[in-house]
mmCIF file of the N, C-alpha and C atoms, coordinates in Angstrom:
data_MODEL
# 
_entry.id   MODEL 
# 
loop_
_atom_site.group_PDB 
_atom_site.id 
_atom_site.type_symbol 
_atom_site.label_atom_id 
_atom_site.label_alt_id 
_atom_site.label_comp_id 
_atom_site.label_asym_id 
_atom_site.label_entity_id 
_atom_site.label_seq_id 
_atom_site.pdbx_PDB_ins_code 
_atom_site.Cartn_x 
_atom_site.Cartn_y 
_atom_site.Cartn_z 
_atom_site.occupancy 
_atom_site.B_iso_or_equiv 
_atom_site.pdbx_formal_charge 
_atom_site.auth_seq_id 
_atom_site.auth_comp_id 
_atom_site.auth_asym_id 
_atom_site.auth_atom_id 
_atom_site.pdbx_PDB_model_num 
ATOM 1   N N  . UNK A 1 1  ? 13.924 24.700 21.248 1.00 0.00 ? 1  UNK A N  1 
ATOM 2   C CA . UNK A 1 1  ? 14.975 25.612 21.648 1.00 0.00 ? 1  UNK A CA 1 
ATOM 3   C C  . UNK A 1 1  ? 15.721 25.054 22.845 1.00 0.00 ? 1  UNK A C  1 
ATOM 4   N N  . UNK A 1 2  ? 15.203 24.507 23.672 1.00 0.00 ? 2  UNK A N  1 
ATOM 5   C CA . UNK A 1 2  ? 15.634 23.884 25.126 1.00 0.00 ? 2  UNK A CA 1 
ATOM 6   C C  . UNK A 1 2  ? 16.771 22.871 24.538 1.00 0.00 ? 2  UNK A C  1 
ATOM 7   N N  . UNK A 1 3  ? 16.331 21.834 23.719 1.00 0.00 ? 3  UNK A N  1 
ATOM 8   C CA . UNK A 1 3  ? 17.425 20.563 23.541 1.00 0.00 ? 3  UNK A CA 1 
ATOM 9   C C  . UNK A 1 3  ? 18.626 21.136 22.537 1.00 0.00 ? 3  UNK A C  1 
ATOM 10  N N  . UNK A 1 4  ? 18.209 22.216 21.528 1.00 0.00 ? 4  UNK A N  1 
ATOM 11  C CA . UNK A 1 4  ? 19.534 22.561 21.138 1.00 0.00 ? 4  UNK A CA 1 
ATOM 12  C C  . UNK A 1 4  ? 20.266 23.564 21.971 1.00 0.00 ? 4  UNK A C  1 
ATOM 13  N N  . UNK A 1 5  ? 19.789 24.191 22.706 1.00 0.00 ? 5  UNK A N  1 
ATOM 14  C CA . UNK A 1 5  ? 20.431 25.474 24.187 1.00 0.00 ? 5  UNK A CA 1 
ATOM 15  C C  . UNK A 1 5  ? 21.126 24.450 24.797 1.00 0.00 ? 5  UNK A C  1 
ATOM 16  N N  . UNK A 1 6  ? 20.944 23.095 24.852 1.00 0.00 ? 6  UNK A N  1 
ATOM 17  C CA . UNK A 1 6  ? 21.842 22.152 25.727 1.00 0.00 ? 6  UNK A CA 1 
ATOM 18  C C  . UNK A 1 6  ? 22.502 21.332 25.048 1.00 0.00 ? 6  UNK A C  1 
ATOM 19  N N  . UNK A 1 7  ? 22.694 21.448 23.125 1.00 0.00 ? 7  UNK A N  1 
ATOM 20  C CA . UNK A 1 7  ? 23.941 21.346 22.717 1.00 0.00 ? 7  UNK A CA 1 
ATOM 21  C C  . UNK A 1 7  ? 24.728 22.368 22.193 1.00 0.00 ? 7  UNK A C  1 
ATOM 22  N N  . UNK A 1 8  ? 24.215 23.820 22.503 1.00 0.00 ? 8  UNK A N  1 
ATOM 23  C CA . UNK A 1 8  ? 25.101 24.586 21.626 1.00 0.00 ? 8  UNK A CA 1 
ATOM 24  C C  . UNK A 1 8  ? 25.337 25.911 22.978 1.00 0.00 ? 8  UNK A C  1 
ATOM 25  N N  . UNK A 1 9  ? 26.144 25.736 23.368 1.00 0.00 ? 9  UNK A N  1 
ATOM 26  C CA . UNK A 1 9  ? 25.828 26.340 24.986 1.00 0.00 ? 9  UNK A CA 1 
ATOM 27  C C  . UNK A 1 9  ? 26.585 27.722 24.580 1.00 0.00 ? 9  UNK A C  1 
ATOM 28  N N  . UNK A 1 10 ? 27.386 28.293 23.711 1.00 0.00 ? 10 UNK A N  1 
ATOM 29  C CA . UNK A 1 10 ? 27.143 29.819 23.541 1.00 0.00 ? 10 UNK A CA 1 
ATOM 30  C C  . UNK A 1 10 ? 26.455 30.634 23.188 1.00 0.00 ? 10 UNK A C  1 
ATOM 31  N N  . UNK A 1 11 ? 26.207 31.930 24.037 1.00 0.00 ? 11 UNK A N  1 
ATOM 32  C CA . UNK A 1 11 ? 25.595 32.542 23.526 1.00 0.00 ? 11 UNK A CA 1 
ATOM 33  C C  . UNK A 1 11 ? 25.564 33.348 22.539 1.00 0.00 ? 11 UNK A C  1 
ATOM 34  N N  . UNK A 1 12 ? 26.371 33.251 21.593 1.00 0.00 ? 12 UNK A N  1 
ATOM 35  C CA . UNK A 1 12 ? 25.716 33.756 20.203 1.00 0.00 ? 12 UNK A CA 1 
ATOM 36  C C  . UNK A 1 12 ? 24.977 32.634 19.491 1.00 0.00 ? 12 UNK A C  1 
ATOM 37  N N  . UNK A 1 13 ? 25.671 31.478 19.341 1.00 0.00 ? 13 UNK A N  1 
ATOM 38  C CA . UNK A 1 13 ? 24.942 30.905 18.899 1.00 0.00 ? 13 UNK A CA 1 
ATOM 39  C C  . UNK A 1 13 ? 23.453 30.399 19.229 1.00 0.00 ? 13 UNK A C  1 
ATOM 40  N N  . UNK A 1 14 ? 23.375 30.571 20.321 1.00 0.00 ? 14 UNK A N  1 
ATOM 41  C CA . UNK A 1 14 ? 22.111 30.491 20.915 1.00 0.00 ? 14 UNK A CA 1 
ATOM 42  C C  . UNK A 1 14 ? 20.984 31.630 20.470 1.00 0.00 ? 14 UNK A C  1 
ATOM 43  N N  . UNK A 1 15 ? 21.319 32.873 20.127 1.00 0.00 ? 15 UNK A N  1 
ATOM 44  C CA . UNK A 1 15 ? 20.584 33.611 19.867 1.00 0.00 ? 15 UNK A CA 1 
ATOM 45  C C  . UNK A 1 15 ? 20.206 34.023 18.165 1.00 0.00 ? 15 UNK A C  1 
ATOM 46  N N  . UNK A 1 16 ? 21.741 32.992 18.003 1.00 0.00 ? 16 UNK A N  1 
ATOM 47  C CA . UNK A 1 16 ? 20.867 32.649 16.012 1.00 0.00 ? 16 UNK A CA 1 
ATOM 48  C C  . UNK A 1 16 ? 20.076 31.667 15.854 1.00 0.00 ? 16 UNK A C  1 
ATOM 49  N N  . UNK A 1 17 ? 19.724 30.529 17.282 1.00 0.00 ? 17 UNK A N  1 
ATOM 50  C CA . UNK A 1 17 ? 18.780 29.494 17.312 1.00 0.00 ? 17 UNK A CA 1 
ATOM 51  C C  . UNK A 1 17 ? 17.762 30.200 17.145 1.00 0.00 ? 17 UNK A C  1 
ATOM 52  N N  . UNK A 1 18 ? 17.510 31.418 17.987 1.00 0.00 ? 18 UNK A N  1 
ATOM 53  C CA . UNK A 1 18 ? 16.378 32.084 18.805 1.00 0.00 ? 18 UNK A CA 1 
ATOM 54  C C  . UNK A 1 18 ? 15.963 32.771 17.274 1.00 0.00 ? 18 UNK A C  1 
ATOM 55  N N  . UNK A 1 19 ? 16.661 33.516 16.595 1.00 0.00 ? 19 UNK A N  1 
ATOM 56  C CA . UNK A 1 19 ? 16.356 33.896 15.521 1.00 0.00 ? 19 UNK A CA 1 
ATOM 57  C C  . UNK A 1 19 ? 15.697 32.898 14.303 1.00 0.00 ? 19 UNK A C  1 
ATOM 58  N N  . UNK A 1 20 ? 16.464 32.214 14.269 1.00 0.00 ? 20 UNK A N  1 
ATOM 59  C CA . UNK A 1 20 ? 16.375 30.913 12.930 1.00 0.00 ? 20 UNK A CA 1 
ATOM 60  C C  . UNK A 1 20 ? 14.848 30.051 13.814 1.00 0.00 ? 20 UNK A C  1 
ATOM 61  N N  . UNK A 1 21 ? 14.715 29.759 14.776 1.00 0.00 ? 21 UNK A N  1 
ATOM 62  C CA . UNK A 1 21 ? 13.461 29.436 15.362 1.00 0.00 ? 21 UNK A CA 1 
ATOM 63  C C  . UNK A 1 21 ? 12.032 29.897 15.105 1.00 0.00 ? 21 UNK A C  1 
ATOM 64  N N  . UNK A 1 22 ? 12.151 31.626 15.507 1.00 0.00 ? 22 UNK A N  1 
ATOM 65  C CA . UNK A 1 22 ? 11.137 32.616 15.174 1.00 0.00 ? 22 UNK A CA 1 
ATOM 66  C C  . UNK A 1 22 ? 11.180 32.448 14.011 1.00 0.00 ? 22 UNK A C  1 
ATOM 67  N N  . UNK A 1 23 ? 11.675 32.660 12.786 1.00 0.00 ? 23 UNK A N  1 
ATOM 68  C CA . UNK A 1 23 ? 11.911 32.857 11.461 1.00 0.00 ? 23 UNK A CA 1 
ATOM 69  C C  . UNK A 1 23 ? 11.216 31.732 10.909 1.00 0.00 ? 23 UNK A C  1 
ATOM 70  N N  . UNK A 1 24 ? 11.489 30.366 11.167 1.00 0.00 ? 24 UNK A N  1 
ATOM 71  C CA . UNK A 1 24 ? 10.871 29.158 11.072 1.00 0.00 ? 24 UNK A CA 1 
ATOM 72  C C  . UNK A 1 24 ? 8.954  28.936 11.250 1.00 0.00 ? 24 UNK A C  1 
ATOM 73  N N  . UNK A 1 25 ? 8.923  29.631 12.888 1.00 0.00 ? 25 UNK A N  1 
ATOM 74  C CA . UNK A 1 25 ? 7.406  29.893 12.557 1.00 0.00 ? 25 UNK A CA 1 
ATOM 75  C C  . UNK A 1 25 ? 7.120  30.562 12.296 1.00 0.00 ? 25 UNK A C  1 
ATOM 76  N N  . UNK A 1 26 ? 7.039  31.253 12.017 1.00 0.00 ? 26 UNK A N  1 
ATOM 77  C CA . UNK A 1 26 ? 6.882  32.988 10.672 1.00 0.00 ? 26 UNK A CA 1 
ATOM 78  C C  . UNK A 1 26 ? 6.574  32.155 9.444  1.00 0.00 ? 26 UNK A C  1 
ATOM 79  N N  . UNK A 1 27 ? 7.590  31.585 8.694  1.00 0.00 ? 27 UNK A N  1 
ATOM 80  C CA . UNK A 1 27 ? 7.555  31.284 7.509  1.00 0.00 ? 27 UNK A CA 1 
ATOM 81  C C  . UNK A 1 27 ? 6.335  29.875 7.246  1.00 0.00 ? 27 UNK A C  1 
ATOM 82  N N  . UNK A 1 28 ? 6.493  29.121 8.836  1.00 0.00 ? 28 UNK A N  1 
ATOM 83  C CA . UNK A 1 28 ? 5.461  28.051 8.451  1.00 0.00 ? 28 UNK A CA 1 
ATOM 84  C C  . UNK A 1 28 ? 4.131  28.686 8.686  1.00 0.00 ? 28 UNK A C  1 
ATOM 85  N N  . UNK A 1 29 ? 4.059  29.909 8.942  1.00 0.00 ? 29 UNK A N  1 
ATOM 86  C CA . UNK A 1 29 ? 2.578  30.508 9.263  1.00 0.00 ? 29 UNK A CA 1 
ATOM 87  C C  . UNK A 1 29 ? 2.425  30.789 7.551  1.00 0.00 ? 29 UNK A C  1 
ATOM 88  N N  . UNK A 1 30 ? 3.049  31.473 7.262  1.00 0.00 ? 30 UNK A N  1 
ATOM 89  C CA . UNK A 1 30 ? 3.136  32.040 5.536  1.00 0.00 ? 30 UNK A CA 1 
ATOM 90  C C  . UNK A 1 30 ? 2.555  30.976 4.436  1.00 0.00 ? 30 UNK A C  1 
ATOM 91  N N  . UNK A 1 31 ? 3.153  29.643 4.904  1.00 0.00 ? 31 UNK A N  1 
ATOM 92  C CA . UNK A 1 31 ? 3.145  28.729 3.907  1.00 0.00 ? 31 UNK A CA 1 
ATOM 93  C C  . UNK A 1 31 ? 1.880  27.856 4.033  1.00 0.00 ? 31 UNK A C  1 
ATOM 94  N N  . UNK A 1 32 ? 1.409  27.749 5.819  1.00 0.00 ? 32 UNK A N  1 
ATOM 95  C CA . UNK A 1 32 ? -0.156 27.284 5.946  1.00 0.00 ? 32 UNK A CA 1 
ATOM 96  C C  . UNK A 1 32 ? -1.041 28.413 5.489  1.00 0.00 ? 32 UNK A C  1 
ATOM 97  N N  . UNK A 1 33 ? -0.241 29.860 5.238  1.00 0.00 ? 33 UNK A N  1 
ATOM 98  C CA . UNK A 1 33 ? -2.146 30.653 4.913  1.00 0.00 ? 33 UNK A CA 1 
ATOM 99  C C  . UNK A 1 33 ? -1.937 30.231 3.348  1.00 0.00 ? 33 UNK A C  1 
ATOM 100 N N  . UNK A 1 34 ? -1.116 30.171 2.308  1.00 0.00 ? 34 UNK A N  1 
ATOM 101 C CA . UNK A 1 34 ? -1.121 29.875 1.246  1.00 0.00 ? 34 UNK A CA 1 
ATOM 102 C C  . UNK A 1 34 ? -1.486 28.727 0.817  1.00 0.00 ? 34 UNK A C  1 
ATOM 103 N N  . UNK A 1 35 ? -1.888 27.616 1.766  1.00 0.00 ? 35 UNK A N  1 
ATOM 104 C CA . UNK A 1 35 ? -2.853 26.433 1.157  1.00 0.00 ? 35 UNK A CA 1 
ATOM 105 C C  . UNK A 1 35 ? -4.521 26.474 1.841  1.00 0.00 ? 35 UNK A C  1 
ATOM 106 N N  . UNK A 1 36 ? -5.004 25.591 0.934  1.00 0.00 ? 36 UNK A N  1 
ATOM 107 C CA . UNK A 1 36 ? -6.877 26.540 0.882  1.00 0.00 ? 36 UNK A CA 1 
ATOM 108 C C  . UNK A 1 36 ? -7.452 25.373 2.534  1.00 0.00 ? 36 UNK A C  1 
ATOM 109 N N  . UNK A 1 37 ? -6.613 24.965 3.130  1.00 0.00 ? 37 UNK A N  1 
ATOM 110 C CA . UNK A 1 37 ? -7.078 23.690 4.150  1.00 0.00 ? 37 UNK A CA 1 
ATOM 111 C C  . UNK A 1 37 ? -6.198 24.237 5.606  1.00 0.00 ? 37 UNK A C  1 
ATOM 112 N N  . UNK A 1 38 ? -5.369 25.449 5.822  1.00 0.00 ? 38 UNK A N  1 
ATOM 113 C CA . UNK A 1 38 ? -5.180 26.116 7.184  1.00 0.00 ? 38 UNK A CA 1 
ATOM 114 C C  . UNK A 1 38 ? -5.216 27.274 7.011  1.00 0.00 ? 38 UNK A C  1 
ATOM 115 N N  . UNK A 1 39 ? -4.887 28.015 8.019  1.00 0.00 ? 39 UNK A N  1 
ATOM 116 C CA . UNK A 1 39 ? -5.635 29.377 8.476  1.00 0.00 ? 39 UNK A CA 1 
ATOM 117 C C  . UNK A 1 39 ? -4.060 29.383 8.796  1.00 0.00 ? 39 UNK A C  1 
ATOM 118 N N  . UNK A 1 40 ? -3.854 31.485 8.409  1.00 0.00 ? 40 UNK A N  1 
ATOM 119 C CA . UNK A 1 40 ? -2.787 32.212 8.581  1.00 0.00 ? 40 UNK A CA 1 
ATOM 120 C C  . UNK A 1 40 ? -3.020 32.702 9.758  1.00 0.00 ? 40 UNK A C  1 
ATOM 121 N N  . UNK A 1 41 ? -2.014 32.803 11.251 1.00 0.00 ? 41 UNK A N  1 
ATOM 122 C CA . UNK A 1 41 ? -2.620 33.524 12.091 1.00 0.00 ? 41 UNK A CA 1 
ATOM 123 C C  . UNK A 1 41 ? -1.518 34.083 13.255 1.00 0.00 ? 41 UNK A C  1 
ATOM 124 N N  . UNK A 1 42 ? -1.519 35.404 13.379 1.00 0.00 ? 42 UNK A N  1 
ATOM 125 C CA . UNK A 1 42 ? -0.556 36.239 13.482 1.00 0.00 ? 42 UNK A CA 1 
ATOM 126 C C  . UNK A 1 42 ? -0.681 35.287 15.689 1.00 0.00 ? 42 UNK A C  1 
ATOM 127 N N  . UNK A 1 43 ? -1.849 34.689 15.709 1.00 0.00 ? 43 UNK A N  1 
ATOM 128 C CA . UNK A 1 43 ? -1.368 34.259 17.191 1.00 0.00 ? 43 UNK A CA 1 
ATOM 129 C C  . UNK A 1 43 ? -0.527 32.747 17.487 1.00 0.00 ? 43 UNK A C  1 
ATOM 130 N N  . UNK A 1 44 ? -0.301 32.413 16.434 1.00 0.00 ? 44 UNK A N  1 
ATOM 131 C CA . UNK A 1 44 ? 0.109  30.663 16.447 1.00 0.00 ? 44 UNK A CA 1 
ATOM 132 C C  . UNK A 1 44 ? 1.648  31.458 16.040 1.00 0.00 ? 44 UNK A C  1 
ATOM 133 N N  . UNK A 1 45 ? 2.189  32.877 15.234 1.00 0.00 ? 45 UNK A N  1 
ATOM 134 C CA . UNK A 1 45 ? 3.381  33.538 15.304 1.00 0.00 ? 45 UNK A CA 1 
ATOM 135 C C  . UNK A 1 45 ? 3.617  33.729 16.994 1.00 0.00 ? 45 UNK A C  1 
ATOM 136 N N  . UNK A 1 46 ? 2.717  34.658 16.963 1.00 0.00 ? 46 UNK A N  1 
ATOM 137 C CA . UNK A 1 46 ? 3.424  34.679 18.604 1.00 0.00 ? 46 UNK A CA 1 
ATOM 138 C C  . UNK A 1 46 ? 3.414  33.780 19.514 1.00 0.00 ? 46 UNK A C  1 
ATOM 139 N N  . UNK A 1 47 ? 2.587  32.574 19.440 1.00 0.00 ? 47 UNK A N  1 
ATOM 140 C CA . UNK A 1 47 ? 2.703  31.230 20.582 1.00 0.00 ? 47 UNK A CA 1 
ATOM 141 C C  . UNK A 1 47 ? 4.528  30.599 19.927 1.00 0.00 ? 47 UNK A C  1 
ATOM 142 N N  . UNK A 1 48 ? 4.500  30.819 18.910 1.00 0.00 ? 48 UNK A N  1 
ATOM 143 C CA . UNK A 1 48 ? 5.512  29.856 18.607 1.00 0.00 ? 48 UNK A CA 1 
ATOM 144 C C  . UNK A 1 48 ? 7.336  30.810 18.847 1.00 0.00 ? 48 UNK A C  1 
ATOM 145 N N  . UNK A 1 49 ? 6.373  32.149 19.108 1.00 0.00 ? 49 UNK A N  1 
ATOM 146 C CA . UNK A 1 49 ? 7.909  32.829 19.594 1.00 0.00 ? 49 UNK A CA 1 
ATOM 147 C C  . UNK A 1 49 ? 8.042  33.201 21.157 1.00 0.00 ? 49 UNK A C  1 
ATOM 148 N N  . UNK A 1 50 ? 6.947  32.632 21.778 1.00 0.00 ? 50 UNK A N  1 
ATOM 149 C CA . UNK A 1 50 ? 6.719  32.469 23.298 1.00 0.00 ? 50 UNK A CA 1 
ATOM 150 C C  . UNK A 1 50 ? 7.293  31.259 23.318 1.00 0.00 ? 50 UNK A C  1 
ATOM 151 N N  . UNK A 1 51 ? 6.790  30.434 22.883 1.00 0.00 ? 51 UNK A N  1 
ATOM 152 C CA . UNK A 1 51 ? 7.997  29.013 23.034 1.00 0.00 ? 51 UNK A CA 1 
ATOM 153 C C  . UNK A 1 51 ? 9.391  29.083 23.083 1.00 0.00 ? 51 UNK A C  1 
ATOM 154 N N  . UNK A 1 52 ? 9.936  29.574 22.389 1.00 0.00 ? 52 UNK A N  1 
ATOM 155 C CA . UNK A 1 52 ? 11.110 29.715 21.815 1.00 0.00 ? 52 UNK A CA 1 
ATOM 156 C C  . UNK A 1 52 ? 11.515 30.172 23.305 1.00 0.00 ? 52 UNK A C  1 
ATOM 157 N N  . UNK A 1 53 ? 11.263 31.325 23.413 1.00 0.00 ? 53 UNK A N  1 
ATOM 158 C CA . UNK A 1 53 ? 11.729 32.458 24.800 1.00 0.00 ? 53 UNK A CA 1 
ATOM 159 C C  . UNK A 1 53 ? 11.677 31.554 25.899 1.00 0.00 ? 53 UNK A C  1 
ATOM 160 N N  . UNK A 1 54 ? 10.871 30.887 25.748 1.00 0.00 ? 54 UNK A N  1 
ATOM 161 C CA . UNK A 1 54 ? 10.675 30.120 27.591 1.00 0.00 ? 54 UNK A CA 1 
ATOM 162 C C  . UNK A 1 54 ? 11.502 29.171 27.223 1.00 0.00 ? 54 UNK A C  1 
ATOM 163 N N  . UNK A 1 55 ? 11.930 28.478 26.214 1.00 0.00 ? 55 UNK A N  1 
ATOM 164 C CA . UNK A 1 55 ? 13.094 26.861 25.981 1.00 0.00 ? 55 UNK A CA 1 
ATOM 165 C C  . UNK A 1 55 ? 14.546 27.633 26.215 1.00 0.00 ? 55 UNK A C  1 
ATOM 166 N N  . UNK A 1 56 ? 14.898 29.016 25.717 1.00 0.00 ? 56 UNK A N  1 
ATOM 167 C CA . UNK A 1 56 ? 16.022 29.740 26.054 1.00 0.00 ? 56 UNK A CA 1 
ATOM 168 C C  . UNK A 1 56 ? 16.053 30.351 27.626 1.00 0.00 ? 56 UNK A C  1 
ATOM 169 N N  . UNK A 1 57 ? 14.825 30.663 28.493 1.00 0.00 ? 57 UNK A N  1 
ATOM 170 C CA . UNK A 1 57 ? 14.424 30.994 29.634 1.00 0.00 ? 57 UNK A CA 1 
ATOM 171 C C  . UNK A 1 57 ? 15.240 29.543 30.270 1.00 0.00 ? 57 UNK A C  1 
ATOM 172 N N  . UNK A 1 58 ? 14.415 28.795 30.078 1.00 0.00 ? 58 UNK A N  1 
ATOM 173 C CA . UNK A 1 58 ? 14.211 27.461 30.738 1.00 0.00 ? 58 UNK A CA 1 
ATOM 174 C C  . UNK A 1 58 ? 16.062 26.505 30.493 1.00 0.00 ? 58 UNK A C  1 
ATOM 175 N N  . UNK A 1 59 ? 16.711 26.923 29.746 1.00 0.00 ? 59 UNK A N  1 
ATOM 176 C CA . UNK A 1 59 ? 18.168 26.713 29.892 1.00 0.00 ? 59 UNK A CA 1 
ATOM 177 C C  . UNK A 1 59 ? 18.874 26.805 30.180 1.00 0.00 ? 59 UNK A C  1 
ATOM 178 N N  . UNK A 1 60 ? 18.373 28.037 31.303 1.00 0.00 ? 60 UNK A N  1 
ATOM 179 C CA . UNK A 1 60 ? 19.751 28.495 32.509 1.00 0.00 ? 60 UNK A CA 1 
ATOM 180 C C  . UNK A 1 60 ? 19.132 28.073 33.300 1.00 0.00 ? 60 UNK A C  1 
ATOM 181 N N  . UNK A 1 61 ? 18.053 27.419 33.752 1.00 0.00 ? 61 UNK A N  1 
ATOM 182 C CA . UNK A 1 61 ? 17.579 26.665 34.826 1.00 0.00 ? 61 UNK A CA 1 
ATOM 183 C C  . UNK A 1 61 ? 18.297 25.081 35.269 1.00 0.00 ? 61 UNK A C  1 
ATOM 184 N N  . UNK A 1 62 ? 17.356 24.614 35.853 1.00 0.00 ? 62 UNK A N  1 
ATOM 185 C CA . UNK A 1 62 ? 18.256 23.092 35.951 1.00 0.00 ? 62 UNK A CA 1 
ATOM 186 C C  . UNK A 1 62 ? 18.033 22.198 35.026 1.00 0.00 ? 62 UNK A C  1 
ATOM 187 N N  . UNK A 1 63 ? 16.703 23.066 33.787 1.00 0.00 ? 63 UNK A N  1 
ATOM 188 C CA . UNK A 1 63 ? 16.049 22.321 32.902 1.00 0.00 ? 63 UNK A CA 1 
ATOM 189 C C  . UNK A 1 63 ? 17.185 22.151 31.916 1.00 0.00 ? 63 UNK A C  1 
ATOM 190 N N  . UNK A 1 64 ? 18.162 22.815 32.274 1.00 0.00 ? 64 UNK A N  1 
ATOM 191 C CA . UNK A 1 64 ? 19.227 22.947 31.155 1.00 0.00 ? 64 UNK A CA 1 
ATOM 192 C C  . UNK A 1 64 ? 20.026 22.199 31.029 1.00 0.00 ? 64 UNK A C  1 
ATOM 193 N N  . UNK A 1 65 ? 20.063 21.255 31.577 1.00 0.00 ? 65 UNK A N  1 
ATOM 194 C CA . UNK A 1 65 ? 21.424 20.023 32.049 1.00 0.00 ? 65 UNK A CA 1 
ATOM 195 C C  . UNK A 1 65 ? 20.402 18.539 32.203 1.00 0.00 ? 65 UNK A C  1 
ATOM 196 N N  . UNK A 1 66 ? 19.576 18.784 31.415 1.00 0.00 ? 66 UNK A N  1 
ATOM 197 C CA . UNK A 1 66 ? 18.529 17.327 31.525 1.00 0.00 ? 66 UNK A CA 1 
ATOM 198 C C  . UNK A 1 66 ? 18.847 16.412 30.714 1.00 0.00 ? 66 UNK A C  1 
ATOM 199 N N  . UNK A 1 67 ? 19.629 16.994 29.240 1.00 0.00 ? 67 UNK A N  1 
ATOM 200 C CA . UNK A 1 67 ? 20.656 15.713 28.477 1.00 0.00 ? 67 UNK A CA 1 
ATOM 201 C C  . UNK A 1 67 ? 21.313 14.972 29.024 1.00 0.00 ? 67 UNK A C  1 
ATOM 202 N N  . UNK A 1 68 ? 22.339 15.964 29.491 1.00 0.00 ? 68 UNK A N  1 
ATOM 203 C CA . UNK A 1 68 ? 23.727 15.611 30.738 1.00 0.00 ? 68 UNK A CA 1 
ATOM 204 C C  . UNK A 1 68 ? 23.137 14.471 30.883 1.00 0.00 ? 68 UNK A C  1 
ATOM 205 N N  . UNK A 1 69 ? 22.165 14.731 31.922 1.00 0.00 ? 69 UNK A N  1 
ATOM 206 C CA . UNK A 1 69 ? 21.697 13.952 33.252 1.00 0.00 ? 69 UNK A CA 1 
ATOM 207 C C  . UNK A 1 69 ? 20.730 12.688 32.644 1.00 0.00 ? 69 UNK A C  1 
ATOM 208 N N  . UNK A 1 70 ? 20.323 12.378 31.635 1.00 0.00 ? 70 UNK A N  1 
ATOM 209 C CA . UNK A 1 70 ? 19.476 11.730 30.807 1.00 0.00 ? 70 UNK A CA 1 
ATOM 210 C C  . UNK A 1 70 ? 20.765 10.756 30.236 1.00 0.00 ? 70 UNK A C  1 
ATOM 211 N N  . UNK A 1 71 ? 21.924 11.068 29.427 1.00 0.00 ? 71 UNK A N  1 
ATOM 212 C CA . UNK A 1 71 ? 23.344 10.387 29.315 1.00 0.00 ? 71 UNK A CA 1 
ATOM 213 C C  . UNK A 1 71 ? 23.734 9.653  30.336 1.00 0.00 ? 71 UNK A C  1 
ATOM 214 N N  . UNK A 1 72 ? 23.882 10.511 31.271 1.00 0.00 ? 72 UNK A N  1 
ATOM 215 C CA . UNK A 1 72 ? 24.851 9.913  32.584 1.00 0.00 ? 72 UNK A CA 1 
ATOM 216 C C  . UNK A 1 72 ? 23.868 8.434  33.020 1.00 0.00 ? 72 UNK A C  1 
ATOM 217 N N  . UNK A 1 73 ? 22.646 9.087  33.183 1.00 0.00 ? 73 UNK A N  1 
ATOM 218 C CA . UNK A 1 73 ? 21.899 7.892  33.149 1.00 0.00 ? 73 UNK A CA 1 
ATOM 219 C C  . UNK A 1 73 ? 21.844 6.384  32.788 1.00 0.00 ? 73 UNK A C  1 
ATOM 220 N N  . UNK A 1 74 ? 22.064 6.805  31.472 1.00 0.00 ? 74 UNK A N  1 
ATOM 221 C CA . UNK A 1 74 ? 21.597 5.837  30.317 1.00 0.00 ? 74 UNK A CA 1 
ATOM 222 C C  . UNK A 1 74 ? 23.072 5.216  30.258 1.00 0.00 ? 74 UNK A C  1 
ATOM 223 N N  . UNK A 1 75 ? 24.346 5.579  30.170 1.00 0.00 ? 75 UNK A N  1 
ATOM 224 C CA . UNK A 1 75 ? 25.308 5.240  30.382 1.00 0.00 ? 75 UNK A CA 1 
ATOM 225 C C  . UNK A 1 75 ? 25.671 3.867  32.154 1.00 0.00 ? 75 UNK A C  1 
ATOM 226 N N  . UNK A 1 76 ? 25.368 4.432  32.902 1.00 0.00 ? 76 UNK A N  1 
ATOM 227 C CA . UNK A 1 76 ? 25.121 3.860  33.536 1.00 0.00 ? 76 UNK A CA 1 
ATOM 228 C C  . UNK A 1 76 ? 24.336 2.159  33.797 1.00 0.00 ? 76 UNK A C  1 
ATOM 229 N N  . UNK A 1 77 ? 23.061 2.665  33.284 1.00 0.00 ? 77 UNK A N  1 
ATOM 230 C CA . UNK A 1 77 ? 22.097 1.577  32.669 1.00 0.00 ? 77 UNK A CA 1 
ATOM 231 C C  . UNK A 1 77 ? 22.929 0.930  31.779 1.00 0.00 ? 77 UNK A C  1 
ATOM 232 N N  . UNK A 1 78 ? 23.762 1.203  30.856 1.00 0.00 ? 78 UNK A N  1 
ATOM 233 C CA . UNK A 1 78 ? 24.611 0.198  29.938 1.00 0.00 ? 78 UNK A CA 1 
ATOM 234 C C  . UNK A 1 78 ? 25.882 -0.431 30.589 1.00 0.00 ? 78 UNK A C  1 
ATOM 235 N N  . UNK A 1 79 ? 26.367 -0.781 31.382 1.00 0.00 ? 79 UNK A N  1 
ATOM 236 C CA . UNK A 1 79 ? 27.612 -0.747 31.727 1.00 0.00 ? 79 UNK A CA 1 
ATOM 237 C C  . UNK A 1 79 ? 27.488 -2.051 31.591 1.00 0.00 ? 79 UNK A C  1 
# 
């Protein structure tokens, strides 16, 4: 959620990440209880929608401009 919040910087679209994210581990929880070799489990749903929240948390921070600053970098390094 963090590296696309720092290419898609509106907020709507940010909050169909947040959706389409959750939805994603939801469905990969669904699809590991339906094979006989992982376990379905309503807490690996909620770790994976605690993630989500803290990468959208963590994007209005300074954590949010670490591409930017990772580019500017690397640009630099190439000149």
């Amino acid at each position: 959620m963090l590296w696309f919040a720092q290419i898609y910087l509106g907020l709507g679209v940010r909050i169909f990440l947040i959706a389409a994210f959750v939805a994603m581990g939801v469905l990969i929880e669904f699809l590991q209880g339906m094979t006989g070799y992982r376990y379905f489990e309503y807490a690996d749903m909620l770790a994976d929608a605690s993630g989500v929240m803290i990468g959208f948390g963590l994007a209005y921070t300074r954590m949010g401009c670490v591409l930017t600053l990772l580019e500017n970098k690397w640009k630099t390094l190439n000149v």
